[in-house]
C-alpha positions as CSV (number, residue, x, y, z in Angstrom):
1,X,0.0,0.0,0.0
2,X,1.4,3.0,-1.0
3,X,1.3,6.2,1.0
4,X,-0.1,8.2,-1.9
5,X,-3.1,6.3,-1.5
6,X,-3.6,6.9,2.0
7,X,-2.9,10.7,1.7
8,X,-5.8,10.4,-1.6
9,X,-8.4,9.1,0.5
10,X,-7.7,11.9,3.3
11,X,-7.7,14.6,0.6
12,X,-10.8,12.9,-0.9
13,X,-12.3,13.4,2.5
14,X,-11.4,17.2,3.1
15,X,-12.3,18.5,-0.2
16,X,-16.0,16.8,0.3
17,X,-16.3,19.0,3.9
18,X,-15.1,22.0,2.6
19,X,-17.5,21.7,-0.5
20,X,-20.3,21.1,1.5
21,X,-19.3,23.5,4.2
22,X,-18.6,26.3,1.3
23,X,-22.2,25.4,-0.5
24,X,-23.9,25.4,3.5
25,X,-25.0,21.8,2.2
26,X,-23.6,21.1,6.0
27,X,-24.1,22.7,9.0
28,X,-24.5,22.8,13.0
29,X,-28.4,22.9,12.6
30,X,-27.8,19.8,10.2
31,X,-26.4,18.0,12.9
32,X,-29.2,18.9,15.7
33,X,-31.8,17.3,12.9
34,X,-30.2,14.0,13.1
35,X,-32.5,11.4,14.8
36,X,-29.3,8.9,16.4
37,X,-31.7,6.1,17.1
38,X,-31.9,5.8,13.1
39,X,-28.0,6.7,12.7
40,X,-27.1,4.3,15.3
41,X,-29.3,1.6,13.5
42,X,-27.1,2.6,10.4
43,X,-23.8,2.1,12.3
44,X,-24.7,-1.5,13.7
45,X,-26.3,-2.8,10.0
46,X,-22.6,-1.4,8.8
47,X,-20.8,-3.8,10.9
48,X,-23.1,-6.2,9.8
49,X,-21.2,-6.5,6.5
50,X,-18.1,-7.3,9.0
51,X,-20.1,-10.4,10.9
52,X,-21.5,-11.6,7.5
53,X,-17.5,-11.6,6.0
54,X,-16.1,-13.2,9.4
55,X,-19.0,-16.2,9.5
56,X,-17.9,-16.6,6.1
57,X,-14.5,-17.1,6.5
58,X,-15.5,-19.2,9.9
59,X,-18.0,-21.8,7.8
60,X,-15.0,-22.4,5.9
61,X,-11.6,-22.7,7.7
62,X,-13.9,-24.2,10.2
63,X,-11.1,-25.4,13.2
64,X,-8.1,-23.8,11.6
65,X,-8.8,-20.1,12.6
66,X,-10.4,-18.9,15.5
67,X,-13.6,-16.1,15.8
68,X,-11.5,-13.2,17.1
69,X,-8.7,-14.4,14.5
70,X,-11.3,-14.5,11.5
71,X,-12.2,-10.8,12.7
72,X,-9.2,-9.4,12.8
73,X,-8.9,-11.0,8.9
74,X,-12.2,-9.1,7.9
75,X,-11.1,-6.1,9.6
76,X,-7.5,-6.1,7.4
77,X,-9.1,-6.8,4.8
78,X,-11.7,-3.9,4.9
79,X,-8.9,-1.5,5.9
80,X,-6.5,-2.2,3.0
81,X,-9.6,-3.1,0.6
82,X,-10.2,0.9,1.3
83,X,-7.1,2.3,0.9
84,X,-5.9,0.8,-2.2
85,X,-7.2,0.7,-6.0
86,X,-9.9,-2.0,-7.3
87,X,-9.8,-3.2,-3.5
88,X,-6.8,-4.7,-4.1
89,X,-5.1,-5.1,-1.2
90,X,-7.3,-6.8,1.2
91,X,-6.8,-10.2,0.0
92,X,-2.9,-10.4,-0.5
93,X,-3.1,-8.5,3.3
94,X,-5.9,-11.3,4.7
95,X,-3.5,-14.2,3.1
96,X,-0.6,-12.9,4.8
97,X,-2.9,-12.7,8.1
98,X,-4.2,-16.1,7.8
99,X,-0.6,-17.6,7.1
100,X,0.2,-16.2,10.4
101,X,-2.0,-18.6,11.7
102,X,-0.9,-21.8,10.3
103,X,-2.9,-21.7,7.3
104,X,-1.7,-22.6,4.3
105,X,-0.9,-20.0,1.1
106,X,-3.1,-22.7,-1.3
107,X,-6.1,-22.9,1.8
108,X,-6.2,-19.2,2.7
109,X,-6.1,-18.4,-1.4
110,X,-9.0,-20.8,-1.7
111,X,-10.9,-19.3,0.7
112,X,-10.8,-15.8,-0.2
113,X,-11.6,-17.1,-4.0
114,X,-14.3,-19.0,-2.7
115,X,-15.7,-15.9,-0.8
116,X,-14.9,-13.8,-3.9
117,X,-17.0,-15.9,-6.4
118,X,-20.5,-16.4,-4.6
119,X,-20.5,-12.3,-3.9
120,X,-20.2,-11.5,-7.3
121,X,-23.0,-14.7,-8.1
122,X,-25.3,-12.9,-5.7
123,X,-24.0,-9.6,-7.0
124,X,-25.3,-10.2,-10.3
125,X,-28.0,-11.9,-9.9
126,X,-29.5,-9.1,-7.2
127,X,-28.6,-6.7,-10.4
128,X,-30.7,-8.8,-12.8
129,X,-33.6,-8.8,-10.8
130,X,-33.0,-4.8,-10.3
131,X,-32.4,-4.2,-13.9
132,X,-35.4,-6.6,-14.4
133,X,-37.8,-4.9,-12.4
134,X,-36.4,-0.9,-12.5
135,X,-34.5,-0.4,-15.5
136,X,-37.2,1.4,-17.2
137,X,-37.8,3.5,-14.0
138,X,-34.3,4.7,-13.7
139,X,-33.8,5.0,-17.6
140,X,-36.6,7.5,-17.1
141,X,-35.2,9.1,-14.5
142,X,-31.2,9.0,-16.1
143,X,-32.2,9.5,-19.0
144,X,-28.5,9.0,-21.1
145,X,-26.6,8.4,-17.9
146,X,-28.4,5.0,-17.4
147,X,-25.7,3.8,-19.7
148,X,-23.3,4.0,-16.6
149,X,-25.6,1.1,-14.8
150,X,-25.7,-1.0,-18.1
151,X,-21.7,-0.9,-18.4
152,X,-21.7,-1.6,-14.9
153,X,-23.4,-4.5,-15.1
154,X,-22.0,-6.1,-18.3
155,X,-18.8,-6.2,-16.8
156,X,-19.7,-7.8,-13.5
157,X,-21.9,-10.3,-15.4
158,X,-18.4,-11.2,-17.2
159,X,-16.6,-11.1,-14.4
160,X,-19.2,-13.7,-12.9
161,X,-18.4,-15.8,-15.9
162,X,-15.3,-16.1,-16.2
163,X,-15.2,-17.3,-12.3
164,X,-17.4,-19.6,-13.0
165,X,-15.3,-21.1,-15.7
166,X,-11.9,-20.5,-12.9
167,X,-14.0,-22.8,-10.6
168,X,-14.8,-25.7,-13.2
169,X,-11.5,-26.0,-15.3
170,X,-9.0,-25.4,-11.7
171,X,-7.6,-28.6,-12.7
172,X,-6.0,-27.9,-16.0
173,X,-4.5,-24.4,-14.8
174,X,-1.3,-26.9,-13.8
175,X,-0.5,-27.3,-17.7
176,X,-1.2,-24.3,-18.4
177,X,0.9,-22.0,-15.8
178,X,3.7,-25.2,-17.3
179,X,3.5,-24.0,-21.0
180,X,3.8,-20.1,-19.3
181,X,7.1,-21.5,-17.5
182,X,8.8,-22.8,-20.3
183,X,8.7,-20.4,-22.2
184,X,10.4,-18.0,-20.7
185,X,13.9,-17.0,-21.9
186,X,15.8,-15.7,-19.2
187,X,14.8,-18.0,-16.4
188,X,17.6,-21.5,-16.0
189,X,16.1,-25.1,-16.2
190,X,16.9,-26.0,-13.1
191,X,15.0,-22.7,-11.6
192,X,12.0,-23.3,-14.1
193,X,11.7,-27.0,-12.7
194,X,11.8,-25.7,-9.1
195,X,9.0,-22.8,-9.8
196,X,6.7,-25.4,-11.6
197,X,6.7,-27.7,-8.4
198,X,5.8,-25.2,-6.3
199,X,3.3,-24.0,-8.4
200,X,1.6,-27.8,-9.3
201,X,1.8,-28.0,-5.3
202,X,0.0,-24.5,-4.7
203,X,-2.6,-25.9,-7.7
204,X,-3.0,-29.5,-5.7
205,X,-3.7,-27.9,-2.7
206,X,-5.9,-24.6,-3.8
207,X,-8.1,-27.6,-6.1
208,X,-8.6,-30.1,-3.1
209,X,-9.7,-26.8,-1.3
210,X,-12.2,-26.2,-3.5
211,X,-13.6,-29.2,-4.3
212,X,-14.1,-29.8,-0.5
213,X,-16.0,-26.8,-0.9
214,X,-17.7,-28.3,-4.0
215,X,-18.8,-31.0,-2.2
216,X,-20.3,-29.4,0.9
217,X,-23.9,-27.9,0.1
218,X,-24.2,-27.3,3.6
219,X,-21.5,-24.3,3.4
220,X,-22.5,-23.2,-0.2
221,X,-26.2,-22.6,1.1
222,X,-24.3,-21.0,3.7
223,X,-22.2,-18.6,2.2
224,X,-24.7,-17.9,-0.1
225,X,-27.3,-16.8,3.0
226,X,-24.4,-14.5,4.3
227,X,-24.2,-12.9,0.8
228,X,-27.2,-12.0,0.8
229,X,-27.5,-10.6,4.2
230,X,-23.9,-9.0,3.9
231,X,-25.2,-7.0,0.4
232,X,-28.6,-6.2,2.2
233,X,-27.0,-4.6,5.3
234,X,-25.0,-2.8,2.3
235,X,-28.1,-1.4,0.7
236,X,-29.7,-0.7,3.6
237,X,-27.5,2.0,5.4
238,X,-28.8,4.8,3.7
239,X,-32.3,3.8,4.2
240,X,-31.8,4.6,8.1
241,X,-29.0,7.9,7.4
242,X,-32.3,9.4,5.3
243,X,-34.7,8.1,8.6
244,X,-32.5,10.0,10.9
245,X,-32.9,12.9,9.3
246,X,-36.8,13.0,9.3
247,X,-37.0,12.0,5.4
248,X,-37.8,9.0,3.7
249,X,-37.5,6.8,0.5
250,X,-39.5,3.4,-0.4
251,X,-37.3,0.7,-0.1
252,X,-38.5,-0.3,-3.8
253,X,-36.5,2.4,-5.4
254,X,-33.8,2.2,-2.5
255,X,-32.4,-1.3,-2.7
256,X,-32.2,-1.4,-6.6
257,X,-30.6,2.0,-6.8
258,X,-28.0,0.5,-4.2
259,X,-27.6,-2.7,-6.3
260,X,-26.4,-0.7,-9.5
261,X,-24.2,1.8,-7.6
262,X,-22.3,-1.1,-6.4
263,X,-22.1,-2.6,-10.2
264,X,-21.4,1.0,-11.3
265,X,-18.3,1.5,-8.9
266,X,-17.2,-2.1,-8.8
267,X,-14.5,-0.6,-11.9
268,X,-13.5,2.6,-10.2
269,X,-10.0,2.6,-10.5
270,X,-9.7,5.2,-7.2
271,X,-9.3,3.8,-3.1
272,X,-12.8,3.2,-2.5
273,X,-14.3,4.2,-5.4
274,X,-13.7,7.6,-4.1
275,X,-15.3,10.5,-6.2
276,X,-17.7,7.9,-8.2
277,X,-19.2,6.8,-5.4
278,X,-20.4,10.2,-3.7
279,X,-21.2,11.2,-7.9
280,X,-23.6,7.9,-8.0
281,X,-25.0,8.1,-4.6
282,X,-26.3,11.6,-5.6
283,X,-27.4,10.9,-9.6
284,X,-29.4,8.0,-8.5
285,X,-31.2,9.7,-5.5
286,X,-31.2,13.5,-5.9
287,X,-35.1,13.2,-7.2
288,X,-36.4,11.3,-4.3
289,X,-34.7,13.8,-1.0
290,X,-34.4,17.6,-0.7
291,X,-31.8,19.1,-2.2
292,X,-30.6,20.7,1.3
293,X,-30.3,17.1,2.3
294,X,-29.0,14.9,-0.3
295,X,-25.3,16.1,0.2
296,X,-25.5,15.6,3.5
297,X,-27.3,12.1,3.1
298,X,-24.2,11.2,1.0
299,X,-21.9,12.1,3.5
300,X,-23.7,10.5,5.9
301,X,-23.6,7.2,4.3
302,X,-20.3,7.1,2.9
303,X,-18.9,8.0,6.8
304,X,-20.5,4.8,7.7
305,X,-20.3,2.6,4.9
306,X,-16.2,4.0,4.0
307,X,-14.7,5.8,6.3
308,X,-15.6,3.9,9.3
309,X,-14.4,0.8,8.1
310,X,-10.9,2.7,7.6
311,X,-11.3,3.8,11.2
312,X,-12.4,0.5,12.8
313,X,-9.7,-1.3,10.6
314,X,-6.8,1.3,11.6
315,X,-7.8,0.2,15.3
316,X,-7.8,-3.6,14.7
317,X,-4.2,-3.2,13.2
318,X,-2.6,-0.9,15.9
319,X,-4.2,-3.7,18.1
320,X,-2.7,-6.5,16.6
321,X,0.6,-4.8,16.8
322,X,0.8,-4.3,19.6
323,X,-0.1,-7.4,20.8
324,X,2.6,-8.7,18.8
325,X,5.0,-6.6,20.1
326,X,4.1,-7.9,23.8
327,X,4.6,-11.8,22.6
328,X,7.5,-11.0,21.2
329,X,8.8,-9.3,24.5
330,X,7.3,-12.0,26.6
331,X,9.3,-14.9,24.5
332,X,12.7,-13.0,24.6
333,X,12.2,-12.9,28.6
């Protein structure tokens, strides 16, 4: 993770208060409106994306990682997932975590993949039903700009594919990561030999992971149920920010509307979709809230659904390093 990135998202941040503070779209009275009930309702839903991602993980590591372990996982994950572009550096982070705890590179690999593919299933298949049922609404509404959601969703329906076809032909990838090998120029024999054991190894292992998740119904229905509750709690944050300010929107429009803003910034190349996200949130909904509110809606929701996460995951870390600082302590003593 580059510091760049981390000084982005904190510039990304600044520029959005003083733009609303500049426009008045935010002030002290703003603040005196807010019903916490309904915010607080928002904040615990938000975690609920966290429990969905660490049962996950749980159902299927099963004995090798513990509850507190899986969190801290989900919680480095979310952090780094943040801070870097396309979400990139959660996983490679989360590996690293769970080899820490005796997990095999192949295992933890295969879980995260695992996690990976039934998301964007349920992903896409929430966005079919939403494109089934509201397309035309929102075309009316977008007018031109609906292309955004269309785009959006052609390349997650892709994506979905071509997992699908990673988690059916894992068996051949051996060969082919072989052929790759051999051809290349400037690497010995001996070296090329070495590489392609390691990697047929990795392959063996990462497979038998997945078919033992092939196999098991029981933990497919599962992670498919946590899916779905993780992307509801998702879509339903900013059904509660708009109750706590004493406005509402039918959930109808709501939870469609959320479903193509998270195909639409899926592909933003920026930490956290930064900029899209805020532009979408506000496209999609500024016909449905006041216009005094629907910056401060936006804000509202991307503190919870965004920021916090940074926050809570910046904690978890400093907490695991410090804890490793004290074993480390207590074993040279």
């Amino acid at each position: 993770m580059k510091k760049r990135n981390i000084i982005f998202v904190i510039l990304v941040f600044v520029i959005t208060i003083f733009f609303m503070l500049k426009n008045n779209y935010i002030h002290r009275e703003m603040f005196k409106r807010i019903n916490y009930f309904y915010l607080s309702i928002g904040v615990l839903i938000s975690f609920g994306v966290w429990l969905s991602e660490v049962l996950m993980v749980k159902s299927i590591l099963h004995k090798d990682i513990l509850y507190h372990d899986s969190f801290e996982n989900i919680a480095l994950g979310q952090l780094f997932n943040g801070l870097t572009p396309f979400a990139s550096g959660g996983q490679v982070v989360q590996i690293y975590h769970m080899n820490s705890k005796k997990i095999a590179y192949a295992k933890s690999t295969a879980t995260l993949f695992i996690m990976f593919f039934v998301y964007q299933i349920i992903l896409t298949i929430l966005g079919t039903i939403s494109i089934f049922f509201k397309y035309g609404y929102f075309k009316s509404l977008l007018k031109e700009k609906i292309y955004f959601i269309f785009f959006g969703f052609t390349l997650n329906f892709i994506i979905a594919l071509f997992l699908i076809s990673l988690f059916f032909i894992s068996k051949n990838s051996g060969k082919f990561m072989f052929g790759i090998i051999k051809n290349i120029p400037f690497l010995k024999e001996k070296y090329k030999n070495k590489l392609y054991i390691k990697i047929r190894k990795f392959i063996k292992e990462f497979s038998l992971s997945i078919n033992i998740i092939k196999n098991d119904k029981k933990i497919v229905i599962k992670l498919v149920i946590l899916n779905l509750i993780k992307l509801f709690c998702m879509y339903i944050v900013p059904y509660f920010v708009i109750l706590s300010l004493s406005e509402n929107i039918k959930l109808e429009i709501l939870l469609p509307g959320m479903a193509f803003l998270n195909m639409i910034t899926s592909f933003i190349p920026l930490p956290g979709a930064s900029l899209g996200a805020e532009g979408g949130f506000i496209l999609l909904f500024h016909k449905f809230l006041l216009q005094k509110d629907i910056f401060f809606v936006m804000f509202l929701w991307r503190f919870l659904s965004y920021y916090l996460n940074i926050l809570a995951g910046s904690l978890v870390m400093v907490y695991i390093i410090l804890k490793e600082e004290k074993e480390i302590k207590n074993f040279i003593k």
